[in-house]
C-alpha positions as CSV (number, residue, x, y, z in Angstrom):
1,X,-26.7,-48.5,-18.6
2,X,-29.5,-46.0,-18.6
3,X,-29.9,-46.2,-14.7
4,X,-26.0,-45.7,-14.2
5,X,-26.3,-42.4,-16.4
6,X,-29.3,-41.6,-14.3
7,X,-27.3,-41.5,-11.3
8,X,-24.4,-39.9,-12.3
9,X,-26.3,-37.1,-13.5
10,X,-28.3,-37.2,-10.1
11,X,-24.8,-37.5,-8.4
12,X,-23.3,-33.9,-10.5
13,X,-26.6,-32.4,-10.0
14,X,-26.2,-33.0,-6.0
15,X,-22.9,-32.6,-5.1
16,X,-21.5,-30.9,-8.6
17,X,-20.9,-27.2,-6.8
18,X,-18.9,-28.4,-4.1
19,X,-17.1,-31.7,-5.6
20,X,-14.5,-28.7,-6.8
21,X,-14.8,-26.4,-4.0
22,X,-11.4,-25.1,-2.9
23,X,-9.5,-26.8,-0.6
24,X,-8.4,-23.4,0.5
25,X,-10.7,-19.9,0.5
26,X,-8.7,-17.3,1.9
27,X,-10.4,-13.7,2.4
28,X,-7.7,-10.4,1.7
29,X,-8.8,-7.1,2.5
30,X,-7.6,-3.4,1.2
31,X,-8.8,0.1,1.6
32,X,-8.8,1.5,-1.7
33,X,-11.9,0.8,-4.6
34,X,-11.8,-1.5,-7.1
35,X,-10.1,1.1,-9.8
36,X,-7.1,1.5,-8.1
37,X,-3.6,-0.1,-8.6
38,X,-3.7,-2.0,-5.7
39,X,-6.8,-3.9,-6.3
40,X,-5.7,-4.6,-9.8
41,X,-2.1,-6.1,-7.9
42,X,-4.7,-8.5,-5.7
43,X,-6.8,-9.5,-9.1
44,X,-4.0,-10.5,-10.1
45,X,-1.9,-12.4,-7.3
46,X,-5.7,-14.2,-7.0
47,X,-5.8,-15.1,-10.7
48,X,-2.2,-16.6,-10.0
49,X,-2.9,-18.3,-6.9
50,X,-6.0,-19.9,-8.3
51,X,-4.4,-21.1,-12.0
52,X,-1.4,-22.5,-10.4
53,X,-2.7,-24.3,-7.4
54,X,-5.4,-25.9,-9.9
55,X,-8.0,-24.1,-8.4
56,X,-7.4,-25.4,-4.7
57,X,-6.8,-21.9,-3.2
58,X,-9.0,-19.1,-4.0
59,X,-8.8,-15.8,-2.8
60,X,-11.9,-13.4,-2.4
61,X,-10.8,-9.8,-2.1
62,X,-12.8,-6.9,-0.3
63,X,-12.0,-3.7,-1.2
64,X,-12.8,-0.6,0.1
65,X,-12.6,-1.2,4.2
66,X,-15.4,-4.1,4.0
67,X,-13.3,-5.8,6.5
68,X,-12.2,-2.4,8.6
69,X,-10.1,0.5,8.5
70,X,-6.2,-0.6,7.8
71,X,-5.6,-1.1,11.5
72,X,-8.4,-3.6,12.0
73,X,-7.7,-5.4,9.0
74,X,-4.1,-5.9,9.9
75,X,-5.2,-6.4,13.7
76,X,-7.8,-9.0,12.3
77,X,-5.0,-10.7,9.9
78,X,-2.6,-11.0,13.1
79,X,-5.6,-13.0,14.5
80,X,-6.7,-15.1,11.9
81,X,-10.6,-13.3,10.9
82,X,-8.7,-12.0,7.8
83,X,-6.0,-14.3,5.9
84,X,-3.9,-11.3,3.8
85,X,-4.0,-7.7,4.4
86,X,-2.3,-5.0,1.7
87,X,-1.6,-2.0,3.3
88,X,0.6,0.9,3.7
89,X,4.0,0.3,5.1
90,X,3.6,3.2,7.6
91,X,0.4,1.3,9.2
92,X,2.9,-1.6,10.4
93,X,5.4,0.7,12.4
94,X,4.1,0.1,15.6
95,X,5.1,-3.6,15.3
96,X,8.1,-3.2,12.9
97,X,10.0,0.1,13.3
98,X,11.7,-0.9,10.5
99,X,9.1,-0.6,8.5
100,X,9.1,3.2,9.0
101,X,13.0,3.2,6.8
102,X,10.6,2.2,3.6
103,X,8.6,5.2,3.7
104,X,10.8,7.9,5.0
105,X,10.8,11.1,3.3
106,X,13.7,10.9,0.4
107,X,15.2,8.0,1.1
108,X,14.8,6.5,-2.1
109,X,16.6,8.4,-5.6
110,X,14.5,7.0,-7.9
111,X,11.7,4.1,-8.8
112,X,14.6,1.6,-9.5
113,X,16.2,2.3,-6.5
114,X,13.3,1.5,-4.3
115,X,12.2,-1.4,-6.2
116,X,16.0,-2.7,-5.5
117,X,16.1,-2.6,-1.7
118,X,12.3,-3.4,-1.4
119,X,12.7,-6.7,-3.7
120,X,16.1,-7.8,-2.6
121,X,17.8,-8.7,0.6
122,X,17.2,-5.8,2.4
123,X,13.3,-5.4,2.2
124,X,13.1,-9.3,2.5
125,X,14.7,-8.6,6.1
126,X,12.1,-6.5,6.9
127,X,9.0,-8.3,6.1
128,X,10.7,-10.9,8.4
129,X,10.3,-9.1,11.4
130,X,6.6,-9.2,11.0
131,X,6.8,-13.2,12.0
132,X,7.0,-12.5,16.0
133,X,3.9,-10.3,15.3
134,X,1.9,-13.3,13.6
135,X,2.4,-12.5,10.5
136,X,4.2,-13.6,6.9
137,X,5.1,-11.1,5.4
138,X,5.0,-12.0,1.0
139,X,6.1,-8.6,-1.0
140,X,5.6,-4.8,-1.3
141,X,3.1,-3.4,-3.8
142,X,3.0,0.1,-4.9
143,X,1.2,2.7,-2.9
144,X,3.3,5.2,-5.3
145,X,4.9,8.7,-5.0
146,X,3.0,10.9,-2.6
147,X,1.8,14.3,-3.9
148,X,0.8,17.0,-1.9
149,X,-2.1,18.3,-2.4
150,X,-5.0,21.1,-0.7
151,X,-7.5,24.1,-0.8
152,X,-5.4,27.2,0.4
153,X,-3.0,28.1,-2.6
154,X,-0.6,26.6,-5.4
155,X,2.9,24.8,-3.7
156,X,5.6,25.7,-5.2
157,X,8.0,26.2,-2.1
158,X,8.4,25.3,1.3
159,X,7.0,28.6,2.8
160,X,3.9,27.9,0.5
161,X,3.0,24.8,2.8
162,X,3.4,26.9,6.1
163,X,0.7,26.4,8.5
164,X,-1.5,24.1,6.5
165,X,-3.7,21.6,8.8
166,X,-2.2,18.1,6.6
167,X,-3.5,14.5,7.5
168,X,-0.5,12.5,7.8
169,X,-0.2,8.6,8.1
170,X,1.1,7.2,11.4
171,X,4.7,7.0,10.4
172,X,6.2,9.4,13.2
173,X,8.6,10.4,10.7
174,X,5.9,12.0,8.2
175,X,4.3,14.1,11.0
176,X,7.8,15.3,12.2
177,X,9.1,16.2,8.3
178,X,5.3,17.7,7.7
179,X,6.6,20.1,11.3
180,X,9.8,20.4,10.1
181,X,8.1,22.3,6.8
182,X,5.6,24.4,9.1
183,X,3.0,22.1,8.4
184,X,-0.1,20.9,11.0
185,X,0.2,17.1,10.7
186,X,-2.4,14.6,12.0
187,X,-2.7,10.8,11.6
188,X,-6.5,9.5,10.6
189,X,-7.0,6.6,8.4
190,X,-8.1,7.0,4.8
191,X,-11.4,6.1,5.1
192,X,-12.6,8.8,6.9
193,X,-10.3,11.1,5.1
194,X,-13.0,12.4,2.3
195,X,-15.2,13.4,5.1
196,X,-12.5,15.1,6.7
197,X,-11.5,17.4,4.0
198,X,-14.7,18.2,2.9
199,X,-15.9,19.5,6.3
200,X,-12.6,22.2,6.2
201,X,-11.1,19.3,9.4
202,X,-8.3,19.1,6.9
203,X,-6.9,21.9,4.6
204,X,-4.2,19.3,3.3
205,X,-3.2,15.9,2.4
206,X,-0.7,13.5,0.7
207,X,-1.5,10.3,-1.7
208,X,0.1,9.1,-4.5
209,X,-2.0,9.9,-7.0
210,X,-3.5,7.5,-8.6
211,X,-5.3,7.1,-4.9
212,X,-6.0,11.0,-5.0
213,X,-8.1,9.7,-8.4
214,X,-9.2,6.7,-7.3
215,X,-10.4,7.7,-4.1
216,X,-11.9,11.2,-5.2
217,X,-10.0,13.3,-3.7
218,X,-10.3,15.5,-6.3
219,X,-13.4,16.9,-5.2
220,X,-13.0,18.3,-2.1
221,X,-9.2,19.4,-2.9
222,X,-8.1,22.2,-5.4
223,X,-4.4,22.0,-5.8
224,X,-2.0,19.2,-6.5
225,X,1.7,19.3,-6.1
226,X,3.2,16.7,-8.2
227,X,6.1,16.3,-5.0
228,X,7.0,12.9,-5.1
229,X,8.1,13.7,-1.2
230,X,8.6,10.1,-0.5
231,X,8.0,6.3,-2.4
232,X,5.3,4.9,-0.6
233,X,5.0,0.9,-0.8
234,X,2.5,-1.5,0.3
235,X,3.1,-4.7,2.4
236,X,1.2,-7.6,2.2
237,X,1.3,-9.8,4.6
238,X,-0.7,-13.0,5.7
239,X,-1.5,-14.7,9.0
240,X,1.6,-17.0,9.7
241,X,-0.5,-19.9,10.6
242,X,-2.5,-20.2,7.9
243,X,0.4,-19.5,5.7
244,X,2.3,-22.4,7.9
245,X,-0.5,-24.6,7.3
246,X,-0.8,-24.5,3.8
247,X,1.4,-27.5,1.7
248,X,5.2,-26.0,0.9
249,X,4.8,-25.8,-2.8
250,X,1.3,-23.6,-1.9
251,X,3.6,-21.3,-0.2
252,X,5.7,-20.5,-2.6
253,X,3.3,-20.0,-5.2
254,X,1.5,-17.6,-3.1
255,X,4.6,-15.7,-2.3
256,X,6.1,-16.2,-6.3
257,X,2.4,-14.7,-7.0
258,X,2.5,-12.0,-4.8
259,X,5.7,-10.5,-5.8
260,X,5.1,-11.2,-9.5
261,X,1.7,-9.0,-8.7
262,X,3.8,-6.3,-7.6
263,X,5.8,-6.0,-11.1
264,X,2.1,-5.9,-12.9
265,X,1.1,-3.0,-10.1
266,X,4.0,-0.9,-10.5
267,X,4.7,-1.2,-14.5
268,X,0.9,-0.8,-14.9
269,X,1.0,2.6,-12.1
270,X,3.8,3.5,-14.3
271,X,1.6,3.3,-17.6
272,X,-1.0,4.9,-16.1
273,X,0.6,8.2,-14.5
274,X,-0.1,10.4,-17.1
275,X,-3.5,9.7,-17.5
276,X,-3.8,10.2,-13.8
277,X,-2.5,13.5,-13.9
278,X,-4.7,14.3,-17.1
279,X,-7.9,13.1,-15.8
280,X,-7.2,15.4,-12.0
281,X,-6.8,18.5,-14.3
282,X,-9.5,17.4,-15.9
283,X,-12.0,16.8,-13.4
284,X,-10.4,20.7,-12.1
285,X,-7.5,20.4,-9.8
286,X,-4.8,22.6,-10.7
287,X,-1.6,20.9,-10.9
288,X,1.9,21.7,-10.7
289,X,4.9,19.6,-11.9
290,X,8.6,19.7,-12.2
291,X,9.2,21.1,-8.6
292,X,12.3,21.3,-7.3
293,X,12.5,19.5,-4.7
294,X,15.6,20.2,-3.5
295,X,14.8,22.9,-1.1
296,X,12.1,20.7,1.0
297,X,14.8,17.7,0.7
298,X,17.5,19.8,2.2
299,X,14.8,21.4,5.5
300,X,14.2,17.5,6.4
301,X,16.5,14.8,5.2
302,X,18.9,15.3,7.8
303,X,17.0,15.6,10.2
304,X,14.6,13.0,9.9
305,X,17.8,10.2,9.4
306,X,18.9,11.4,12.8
307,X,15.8,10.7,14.4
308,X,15.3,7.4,13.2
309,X,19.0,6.6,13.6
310,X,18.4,7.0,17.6
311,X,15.7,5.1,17.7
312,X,16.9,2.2,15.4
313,X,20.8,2.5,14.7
314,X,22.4,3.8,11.7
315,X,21.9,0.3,9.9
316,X,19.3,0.0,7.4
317,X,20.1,3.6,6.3
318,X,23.0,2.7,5.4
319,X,22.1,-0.4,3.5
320,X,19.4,1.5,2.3
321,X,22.0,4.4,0.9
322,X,24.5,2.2,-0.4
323,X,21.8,0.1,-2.5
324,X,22.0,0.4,-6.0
C-alpha cells in the first residue's frame, strides 16, 4: 500500500502539469491595452471557452500589437502563426469590400440598429465572405462611436474641421467623407498613432473613446468632439483550419462565446461612457457634446452611398436601411 501511494505521488509530481494540459492552446491577438473594452470582450470569450470545453481549449491573449500591427496580425491569422485576431472592420476591406458597409459614415441610426444588422442575418453574411480568405469569421465586438478629436480649435461645425491633417483608417470611405468635410485624411495603423500626433505628423484623429482613454490619446490631443460620425465594430475572426479542425460541439462554443462576449463588451462600453467622458475632461481635453450632426450627415451621406454603391451594388445598403 505504502509503495503504491509512493508512486502515485511520484507519478502527479512528474507528469501532474501536463496530465491536464489543453488539448487545444490557441494564441488571439488585439491592438489595444489591457483596460480597454475589447480586451475585456477577449477575457471573457476565453473564460467561456475554457469553462465550457472543460478546460480543453485555452486561449492566451496578447494585447497591445505583441503579435504585430492589425495588418500582420490578421495576415498572420490567414496563415495560421496566430489562431483569432479582433480587429477593426475597416482593416478587412481589402479582402471583404463588404466589410467597408459596417463602418461607413451614418449608416447606422442608433446602437440598436447596428447591433441588429451586425448580429443577425445580414452581418452573418458578411463575416462569411472572409472563408475564401482563410478565415472564420465568429462575431463583431464593439470598437464604439468615433469621436473626433485634435490640437487646432473646438468642433462644432463642418468649417471648424477644414484643413486639419486627420489619420484615418484604411476604409476608402473614411478618407473620402474626412475630403468631403475639408479634412487631410491618411491611413497609419494605431500603433504608431501616439507617436504621430505628438510629433505635430497629425493635427487630428478619430477613436471611439473609450480607445482615445485607453490608449492615451489624451495627452498629445486637446479637443474632443463627442461626433459619433460612424459605429465602428470589431470582427473577430479565426484561421478556418484550425477552426475546421476543432470537434463540432468546440465550434460552436467558441462561436456561442464569442458573440455572447460581444453583449458583455458593448453593455459594459455602454456602462462605462460616462466615466470615459469624465475622466478625458479630467485628465484636460476639452469636450464638446450634443453636436448636431446633421449638417456633417447631410455634406457626406449621399455621397459616400454612391460611391460604394458603384463599387459593390446597391444591396447591402439597402438591407442595411431597411433593418430594424
Amino acid at each position: 500500500m505504502k509503495i503504491s501511494r509512493l508512486l502515485a505521488a511520484c507519478l502527479i509530481a512528474a507528469f501532474g502539469s501536463t496530465a491536464f494540459a489543453a488539448k487545444y492552446n490557441l494564441r488571439m491577438g488585439h491592438a489595444v491595452n489591457t483596460t480597454d473594452g475589447q480586451h475585456a470582450a477577449a477575457v471573457k470569450l476565453a473564460e467561456l471557452v475554457k469553462q465550457r470545453t472543460g478546460g480543453e481549449v485555452e486561449i492566451t491573449i496578447y494585447p497591445s500589437n505583441q503579435l504585430g500591427n492589425d495588418a500582420a496580425m490578421i495576415n498572420g491569422t490567414r496563415g495560421g502563426t496566430i489562431d483569432i485576431v479582433s480587429s477593426g472592420a475597416s482593416n478587412f476591406n481589402g479582402m471583404v469590400p463588404n466589410t467597408a458597409a459596417m463602418e461607413l459614415p451614418f449608416v447606422f441610426r442608433s446602437a440598436q440598429h447596428a447591433y441588429g444588422v451586425l448580429d443577425g442575418d445580414i452581418g452573418t453574411g458578411v463575416l462569411n465572405e472572409l472563408a475564401p480568405h482563410g478565415l472564420k469569421g465568429l462575431a463583431y465586438w464593439e470598437n464604439g462611436w468615433r469621436a473626433f478629436t485634435n490640437n487646432k480649435r473646438p468642433v462644432r461645425t463642418p468649417n471648424d474641421l477644414k484643413g486639419l491633417k486627420i489619420r484615418s483608417t484604411p476604409n476608402p470611405y473614411h478618407i473620402q467623407a474626412f475630403k468631403l468635410l475639408g479634412m487631410n485624411p491618411s491611413p497609419m495603423p494605431i500603433a504608431e498613432l501616439y507617436a504621430a500626433l505628438e510629433n505635430g505628423a497629425f493635427d487630428a484623429q478619430e477613436h471611439p473613446i473609450n480607445v482615445t482613454l485607453s490608449s492615451k490619446f489624451y495627452e498629445v490631443q486637446k479637443h474632443l468632439t463627442v461626433s459619433n460620425h460612424v459605429y465602428s465594430p470589431l470582427v473577430v475572426a479565426m484561421n478556418k483550419a484550425k477552426f475546421d479542425s476543432l470537434p463540432a460541439n468546440f465550434q460552436k462554443i467558441i462561436v456561442d462565446a464569442a458573440r455572447e462576449a460581444a453583449t458583455y463588451q458593448r453593455e459594459l462600453n455602454a456602462q462605462n461612457a460616462s466615466k470615459v467622458v469624465a475622466d478625458l475632461k479630467k485628465a484636460g481635453m476639452q469636450v464638446i457634446e450634443n453636436v448636431d450632426m446633421a449638417p456633417f450627415q447631410k455634406i457626406v451621406s449621399a455621397e459616400i452611398a454612391k460611391t460604394f454603391a458603384e463599387k459593390n451594388g446597391p444591396g447591402l445598403l439597402r438591407a442595411i436601411e431597411s433593418a430594424k
